[in-house]
N, C-alpha and C positions, 0 to 999 in steps of 0.2 A: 496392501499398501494404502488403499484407500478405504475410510468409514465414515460413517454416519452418527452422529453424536445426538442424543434428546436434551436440548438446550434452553430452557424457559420457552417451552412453548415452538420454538423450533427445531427443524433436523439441518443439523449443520454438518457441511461435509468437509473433511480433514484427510490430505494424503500425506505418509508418515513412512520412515527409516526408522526406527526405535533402534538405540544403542543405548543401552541404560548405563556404562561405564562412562560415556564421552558426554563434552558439553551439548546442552538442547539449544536448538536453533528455529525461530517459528519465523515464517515466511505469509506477510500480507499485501495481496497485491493490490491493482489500481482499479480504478474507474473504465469497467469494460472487459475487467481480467477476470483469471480464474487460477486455481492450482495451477493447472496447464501450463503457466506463465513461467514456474519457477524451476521446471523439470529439468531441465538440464543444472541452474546451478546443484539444486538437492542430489543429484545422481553423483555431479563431483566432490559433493560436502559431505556423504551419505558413511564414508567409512571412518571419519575423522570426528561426526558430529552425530548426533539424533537430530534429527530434520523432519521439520514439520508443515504443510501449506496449508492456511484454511482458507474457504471458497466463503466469501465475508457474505451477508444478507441480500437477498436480491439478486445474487451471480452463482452462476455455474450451478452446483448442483445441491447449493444448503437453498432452504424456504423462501418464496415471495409473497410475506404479509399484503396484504392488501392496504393500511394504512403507514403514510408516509410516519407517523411520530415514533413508530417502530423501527424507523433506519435511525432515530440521532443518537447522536456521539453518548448521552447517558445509555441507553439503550444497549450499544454497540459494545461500549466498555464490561456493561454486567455481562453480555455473553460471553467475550472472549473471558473473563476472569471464570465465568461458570465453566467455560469449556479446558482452560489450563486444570482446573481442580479436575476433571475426570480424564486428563491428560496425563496426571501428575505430575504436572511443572509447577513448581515452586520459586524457582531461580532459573532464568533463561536470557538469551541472545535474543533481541527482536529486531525484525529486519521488515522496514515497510515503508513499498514504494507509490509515491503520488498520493491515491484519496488512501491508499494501505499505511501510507506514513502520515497522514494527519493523525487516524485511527493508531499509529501507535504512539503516537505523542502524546494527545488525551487518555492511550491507554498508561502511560509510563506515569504521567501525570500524577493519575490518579492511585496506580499501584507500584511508586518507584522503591520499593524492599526486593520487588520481585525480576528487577530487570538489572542484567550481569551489562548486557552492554545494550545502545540502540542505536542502529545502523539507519541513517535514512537516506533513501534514493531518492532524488529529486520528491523532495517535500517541504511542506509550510505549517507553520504554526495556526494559522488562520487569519483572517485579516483585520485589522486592529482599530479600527474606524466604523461606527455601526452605519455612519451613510453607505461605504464602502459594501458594509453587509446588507444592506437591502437592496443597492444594486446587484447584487452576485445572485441574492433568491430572486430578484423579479426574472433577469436570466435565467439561470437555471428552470423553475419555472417554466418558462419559454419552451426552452428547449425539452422538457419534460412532456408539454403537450405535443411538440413536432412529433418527438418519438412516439405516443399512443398515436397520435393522428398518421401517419406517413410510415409507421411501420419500423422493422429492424434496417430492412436494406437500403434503403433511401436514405436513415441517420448514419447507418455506418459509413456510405458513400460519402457522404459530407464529411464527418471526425475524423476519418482518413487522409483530409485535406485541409485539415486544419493549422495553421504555421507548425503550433507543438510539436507533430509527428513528421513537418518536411523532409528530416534527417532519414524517418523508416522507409523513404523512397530511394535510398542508395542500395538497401538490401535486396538481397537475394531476391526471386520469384520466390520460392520455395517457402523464406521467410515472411514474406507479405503476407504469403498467402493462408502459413499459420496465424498470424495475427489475425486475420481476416475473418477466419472460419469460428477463431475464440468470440470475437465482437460479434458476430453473426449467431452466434450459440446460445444468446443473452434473452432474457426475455424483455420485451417491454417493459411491461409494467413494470419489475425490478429496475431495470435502469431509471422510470421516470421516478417508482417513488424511493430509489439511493439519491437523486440528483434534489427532490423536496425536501429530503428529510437530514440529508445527510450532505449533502452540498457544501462547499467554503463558506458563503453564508449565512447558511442555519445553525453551523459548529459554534463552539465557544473561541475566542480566543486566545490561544493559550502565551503568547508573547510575554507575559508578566508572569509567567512561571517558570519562563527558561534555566532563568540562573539559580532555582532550585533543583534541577537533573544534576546530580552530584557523579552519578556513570560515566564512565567514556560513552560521548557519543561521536557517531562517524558521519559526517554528510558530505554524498557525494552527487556529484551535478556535473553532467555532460556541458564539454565549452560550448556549443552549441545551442544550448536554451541557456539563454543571458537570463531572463526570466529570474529562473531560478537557482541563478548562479550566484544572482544578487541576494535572495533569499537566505542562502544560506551563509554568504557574507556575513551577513544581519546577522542572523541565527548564533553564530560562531563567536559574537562579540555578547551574547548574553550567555552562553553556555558556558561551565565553571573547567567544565572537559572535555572539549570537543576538538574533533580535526578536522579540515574539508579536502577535497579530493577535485580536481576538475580534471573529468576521464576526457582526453585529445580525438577530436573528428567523434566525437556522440551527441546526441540530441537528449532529451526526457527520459527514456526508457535505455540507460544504460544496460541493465543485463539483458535486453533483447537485440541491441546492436552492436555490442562490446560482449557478449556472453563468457568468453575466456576472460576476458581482464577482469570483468567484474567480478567474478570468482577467485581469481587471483590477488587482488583488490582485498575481498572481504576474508581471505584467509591468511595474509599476512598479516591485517588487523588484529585479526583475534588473535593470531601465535604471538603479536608485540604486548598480549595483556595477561598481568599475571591474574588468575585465578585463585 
């Protein structure tokens, strides 16, 4: 289920369903995530789909360069394409949620012959204002040094209680505490130089290329984070084929609060597309 792939320089790690008959389905997760994150939906999608999670730079268990210019979004993009070619995806379902769905927007961007559909979960284009973006790196930044200085568990104490996630405090202990033990799993350094390198504003903004994704794409946003509820509003009036979804009682991270619906969600999607 799980490998390791030699990827320009790093070992990127990838947990996989292979059904070579049915559509491919690639799975990118968030800021803080890992494969781990998507295991339950892939388990449900597993006999109807090839499913796929990769563990993006910096997290879980693919490589942590030590310089940040190695997380941005040019960067990011050549490996995921280096990694679908010894994947052997050609034509694929991309599904990427938070800093996983900026990454698949830049990634669509730049290779849209090769995406059947793109599903985004609570994500953004980038932010469209370069003042806007130098505030978000000197942030980021910021918080890049708390975490080398202060460690994993001090920062995850905090992100934990950050508005974003107030919704993952309805869940379960059980569930908490998987999130918890993911974020805790992370290494430093990776998180500060994904956060330098790879941050909302160090990416490009992709805003002025929307109404070129000619795919269905799907964005869905828990009512819960207005945030990014608005975003996808926005989003949806430059997109040529887009639907939005606003999942009831969710917050950011609909497939860890909502894990049934959102799966139910993202599989009636696809059965309403012809192929």
């Amino acid at each position: 289920m799980g490998e390791t792939y030699s990827i320009r320089g790093l070992d990127m790690y990838v947990e996989q369903f292979v059904n070579p008959e049915k559509p491919a389905i690639v799975f990118l997760h968030g800021f803080t995530g890992s494969t781990s994150t998507w295991r339950g939906a892939m388990n449900t999608l597993k006999d109807d789909y090839s499913v796929y999670a990769v563990d993006l730079i910096g997290h879980g268990k693919t490589s942590i360069p030590t310089e940040p210019a190695r997380y941005a979004m040019s960067e990011q993009v050549a490996d995921l394409d280096c990694l679908f070619d010894q994947l052997q995806l050609s034509r694929f379902i991309l599904v990427g949620y938070s800093m996983g769905g900026r990454l698949a927007i830049g990634y669509t961007a730049s290779h849209p012959e090769k995406i059947e559909a793109l599903l985004l979960e609570s994500s953004s284009p980038g932010l469209q204002k370069e003042e806007e973006r130098i505030a978000r790196r000197a942030s980021d930044a910021s918080l890049a040094e708390r975490i080398l200085h202060d460690g994993i568990e001090t920062f995850v104490n905090n992100w934990e209680n950050i508005p974003l996630f107030e919704s993952q405090k309805m869940l379960s202990v059980d569930k908490r505490q998987a999130i918890r033990e993911e974020r805790m799993s992370q290494s430093p350094s990776g998180l500060a130089n994904s956060l330098r390198g790879f941050g909302t504003g160090s990416q490009p903004s992709y805003w002025e290329v929307l109404n070129e994704l000619q795919m269905p794409v799907l964005l869905m946003t828990g009512e819960l984070d207005s945030k990014f509820v608005a975003i996808a509003r926005e989003m949806k009036k430059d997109l040529p084929n887009a639907s939005q979804i606003i999942v009831p009682q969710a917050g950011h991270a609909i497939h860890v609060e909502k894990p049934e619906l959102f799966v139910t969600i993202v599989k009636e999607y696809l059965e309403g597309l012809t192929y």
